[in-house]
N, C-alpha and C positions, 0 to 999 in steps of 0.2 A: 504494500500500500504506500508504503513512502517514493516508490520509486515513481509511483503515479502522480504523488506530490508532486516530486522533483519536477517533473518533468511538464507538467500543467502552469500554461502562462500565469505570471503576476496577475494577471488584471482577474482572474475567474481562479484564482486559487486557495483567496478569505472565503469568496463562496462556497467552494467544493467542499473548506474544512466546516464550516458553520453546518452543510448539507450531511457530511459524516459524520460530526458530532451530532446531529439530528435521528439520524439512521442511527447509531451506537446506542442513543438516548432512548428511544422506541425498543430496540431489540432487548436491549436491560429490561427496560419495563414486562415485556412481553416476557422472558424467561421469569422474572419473579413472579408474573404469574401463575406460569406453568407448573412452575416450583409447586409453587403454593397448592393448587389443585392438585399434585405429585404428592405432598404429603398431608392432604384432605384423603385421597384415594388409599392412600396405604393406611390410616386412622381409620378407615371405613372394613376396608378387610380385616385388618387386626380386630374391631369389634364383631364381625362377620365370625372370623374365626373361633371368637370367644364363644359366640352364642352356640356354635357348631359344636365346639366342645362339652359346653351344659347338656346340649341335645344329646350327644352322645349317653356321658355320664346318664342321664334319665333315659335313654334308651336300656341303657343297660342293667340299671336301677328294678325296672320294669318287667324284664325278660328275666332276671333272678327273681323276682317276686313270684312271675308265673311258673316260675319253673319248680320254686319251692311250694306255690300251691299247688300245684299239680303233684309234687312229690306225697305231699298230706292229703292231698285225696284219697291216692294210690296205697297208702301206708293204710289208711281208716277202712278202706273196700278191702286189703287183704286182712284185717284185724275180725272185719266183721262178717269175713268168708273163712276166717279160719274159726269164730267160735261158733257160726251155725254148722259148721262140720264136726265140731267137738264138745257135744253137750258134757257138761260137768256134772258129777255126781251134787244131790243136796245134800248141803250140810245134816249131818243129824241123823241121815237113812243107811243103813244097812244095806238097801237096795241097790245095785247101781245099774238097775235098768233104765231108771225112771230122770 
């Protein structure tokens, strides 16, 4: 860029620099904004990711609960199929047909 300086007559050369210092001035401003929305964007994922991870945690949270209720169903149906197969004598009887 200097070399274009150089080489650009006196008469249009305050203007060319006023016109880059213009152009320079703009492009600054435009990359902080970019910036800026760069790390809006990346604060927006990072809470994206958080929630994903809650969601998980409670997915999983969930899937052990039913897995443990379904284990205690399971445990209570065989408790209560193995004492209709095994009647117990009554206390007190000599009988143990009965």
């Amino acid at each position: 860029m200097e070399s274009m300086i150089m080489n650009a007559p006196n008469t249009n050369s305050g203007e060319d620099l006023v016109t880059l210092e213009a152009e320079i001035t703009e492009l600054q401003r435009e990359n902080a904004r970019v910036e800026s929305q760069m790390i809006k964007l990346k604060s927006d994922i990072n809470a994206i990711e958080s929630q994903i991870s809650v969601g998980d945690r409670e997915n999983l949270m969930i899937s052990q609960k039913t897995n443990l209720n379904e284990y205690y169903k399971s445990l209570r149906n065989n408790v209560i199929t193995f004492l209709g197969h095994n009647r117990l004598p009554i206390v007190g009887s000599t009988d143990i047909t009965k």
